[in-house]
C-alpha positions, -999 to 999 in steps of 0.1 A, spaced: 365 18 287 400 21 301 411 45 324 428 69 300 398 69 281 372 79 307 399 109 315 402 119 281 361 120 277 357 138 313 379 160 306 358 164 273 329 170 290 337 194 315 353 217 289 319 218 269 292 214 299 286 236 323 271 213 353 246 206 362 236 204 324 211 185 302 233 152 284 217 135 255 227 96 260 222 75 223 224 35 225 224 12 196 213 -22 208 209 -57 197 167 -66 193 156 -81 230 190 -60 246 169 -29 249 153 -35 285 185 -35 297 195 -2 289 163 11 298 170 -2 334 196 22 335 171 49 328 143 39 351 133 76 361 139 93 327 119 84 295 136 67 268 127 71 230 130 37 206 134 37 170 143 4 153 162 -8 126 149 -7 89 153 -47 93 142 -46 130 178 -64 143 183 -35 161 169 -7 183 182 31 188 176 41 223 177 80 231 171 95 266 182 131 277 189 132 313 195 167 337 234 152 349 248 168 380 283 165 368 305 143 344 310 115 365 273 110 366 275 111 328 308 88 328 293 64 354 258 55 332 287 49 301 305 23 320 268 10 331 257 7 300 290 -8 279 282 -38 300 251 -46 280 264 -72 250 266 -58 221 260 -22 225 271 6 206 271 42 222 268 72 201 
């Protein structure tokens, strides 16, 4: 995520969300990549659904944020899994 990117989205957010607000995160993940999104969600449970051929897993977790940035700042944590896809 560049810069003007992540200013572009907060500014998304903050126009829609009232803080703090409840923020729906979904993850598509490579099969064996899904701990590591989990990690991010240690305190919060996550739903897992997986592919019709199992080569993937949908990861869902909605999340009480205390502002945008906290919203921004598990984005950037999770783009560094390989090979996710955020939705």
């Amino acid at each position: 995520m560049d810069k003007e990117s992540i200013v572009s989205f907060k500014e998304k957010l903050d126009a829609e969300y009232e803080w703090p607000a409840m923020y729906m995160f979904k993850f598509i993940v490579p099969k064996g990549k899904e701990a590591d999104i989990k990690e991010i969600f240690l305190a919060h449970e996550v739903s897992e659904k997986k592919s019709s051929k199992g080569n993937y897993i949908s990861l869902t977790s909605e999340i009480m944020a205390e502002s945008s940035d906290a919203v921004i700042d598990i984005y950037i944590k999770a783009h560094k899994v390989e090979g996710v896809i955020a939705l």
